[in-house]
C-alpha positions in Angstrom: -13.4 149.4 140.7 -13.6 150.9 137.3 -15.1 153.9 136.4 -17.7 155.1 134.0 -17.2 157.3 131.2 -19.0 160.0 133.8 -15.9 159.6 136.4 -19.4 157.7 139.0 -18.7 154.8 140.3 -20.3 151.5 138.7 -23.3 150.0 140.2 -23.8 146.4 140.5 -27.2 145.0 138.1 -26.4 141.9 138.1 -26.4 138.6 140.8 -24.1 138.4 143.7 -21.1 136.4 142.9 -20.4 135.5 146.6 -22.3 134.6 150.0 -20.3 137.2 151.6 -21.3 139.7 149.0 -24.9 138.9 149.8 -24.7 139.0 153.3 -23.1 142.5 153.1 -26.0 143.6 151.1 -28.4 142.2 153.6 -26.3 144.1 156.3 -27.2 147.3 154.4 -30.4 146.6 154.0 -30.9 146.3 158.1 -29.1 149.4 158.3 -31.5 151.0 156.0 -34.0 149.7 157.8 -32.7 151.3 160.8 -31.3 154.8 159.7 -34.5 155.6 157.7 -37.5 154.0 159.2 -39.1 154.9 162.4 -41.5 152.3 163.0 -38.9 149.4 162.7 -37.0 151.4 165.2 -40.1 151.8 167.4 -40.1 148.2 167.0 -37.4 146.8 167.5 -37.4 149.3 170.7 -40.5 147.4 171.8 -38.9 144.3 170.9 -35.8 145.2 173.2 -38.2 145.8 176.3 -39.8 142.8 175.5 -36.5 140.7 176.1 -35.6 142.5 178.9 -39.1 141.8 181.1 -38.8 138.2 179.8 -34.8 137.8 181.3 -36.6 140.0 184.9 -39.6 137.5 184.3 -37.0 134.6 184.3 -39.3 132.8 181.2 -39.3 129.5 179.9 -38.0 127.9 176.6 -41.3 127.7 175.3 -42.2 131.5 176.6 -39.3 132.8 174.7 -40.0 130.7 172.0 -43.1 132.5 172.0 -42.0 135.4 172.2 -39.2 136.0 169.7 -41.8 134.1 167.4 -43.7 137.3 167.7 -41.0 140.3 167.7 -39.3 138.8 164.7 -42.9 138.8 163.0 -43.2 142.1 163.9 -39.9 143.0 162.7 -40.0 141.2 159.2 -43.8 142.6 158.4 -42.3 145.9 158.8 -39.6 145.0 156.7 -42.4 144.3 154.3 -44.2 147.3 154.3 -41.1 148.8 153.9 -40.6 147.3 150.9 -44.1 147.8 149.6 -43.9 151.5 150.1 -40.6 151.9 148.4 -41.8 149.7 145.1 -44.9 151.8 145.0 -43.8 155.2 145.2 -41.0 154.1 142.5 -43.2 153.1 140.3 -46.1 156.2 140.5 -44.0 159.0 141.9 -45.7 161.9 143.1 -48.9 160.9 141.5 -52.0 159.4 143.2 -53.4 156.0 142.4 -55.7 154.3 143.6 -54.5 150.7 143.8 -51.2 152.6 144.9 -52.9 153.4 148.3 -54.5 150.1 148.3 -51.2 148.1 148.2 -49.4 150.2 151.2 -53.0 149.9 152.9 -53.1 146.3 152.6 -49.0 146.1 153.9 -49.9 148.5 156.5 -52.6 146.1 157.5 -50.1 143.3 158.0 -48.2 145.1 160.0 -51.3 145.7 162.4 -51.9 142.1 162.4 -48.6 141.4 163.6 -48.4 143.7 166.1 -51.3 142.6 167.1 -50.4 138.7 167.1 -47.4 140.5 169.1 -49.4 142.1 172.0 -51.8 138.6 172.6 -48.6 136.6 172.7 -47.1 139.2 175.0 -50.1 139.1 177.1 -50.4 135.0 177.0 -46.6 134.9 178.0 -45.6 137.5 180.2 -49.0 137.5 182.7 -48.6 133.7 184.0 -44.8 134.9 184.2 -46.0 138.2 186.3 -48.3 135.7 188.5 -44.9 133.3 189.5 -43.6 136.2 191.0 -46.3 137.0 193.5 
C-alpha cells in the first residue's frame, strides 16, 4: 500500500472495486457492531436464547420463520440506531441540538418497536410451543 507524505497509511474514499472487498468491510462493520455496542450484544444474546428455547421447543418452519423474522429485525434496527447516533454526533459534536436528540429519539423509538414486535412474536410462537409439551 503506498504511503502518504505523513508516513500514515492511505484510506480508501472512494467505491469498492471488488465484492470481496465489500463483504470484508461489511465484516467489519458487524465486528464494530459487536466490540462497541452493548445493546446489539444484549441482542443478539436474547436472540441466541431465543434459538435455543425454539430447538428445546422442537418449533415448526413457520415458527422459526417467525421467529428469526423478528431477531434479525431486532438486530438490523439496532444496526440503525447505531448508525443514526454515529452520523449525528459527527456532524454536531459536543454541542446540543435539538433536532440532534430528535433524530437518535426517533431511531431509538424504532428500536423499541422492534423489540417490541420481537416479544409478541416470541409470545405468539413459543406459548402454543410450551402448551405441546404438557
Amino acid at each position: 500500500m503506498p504511503m502518504a507524505s505523513s508516513d500514515k497509511p492511505t484510506r480508501q474514499t472512494g467505491k469498492n472495486r471488488a465484492f470481496r472487498q465489500s463483504l470484508g468491510h461489511a465484516v467489519d462493520g458487524l465486528k464494530a457492531l459487536y466490540r462497541y455496542e452493548r445493546n446489539f450484544r444484549k441482542h443478539l444474546l436474547v436472540g441466541s436464547l431465543a434459538i435455543v428455547a425454539g430447538v428445546i421447543l422442537r418449533l415448526t418452519l413457520n415458527e422459526w420463520l417467525w421467529l428469526t423474522l423478528a431477531i434479525f429485525l431486532v438486530l438490523i434496527a439496532e444496526t440503525l440506531n447505531t448508525i443514526v447516533e454515529a452520523v449525528v454526533d459527527l456532524v454536531v459534536g459536543q454541542t446540543y441540538h435539538d433536532l440532534a436528540k430528535r433524530a437518535k429519539d426517533v431511531a431509538a423509538g424504532g428500536v423499541l418497536l422492534a423489540a417490541l414486535f420481537a416479544v409478541v412474536v416470541g409470545c405468539l410462537v413459543m406459548l402454543p410451543a410450551l402448551s405441546r409439551w404438557f
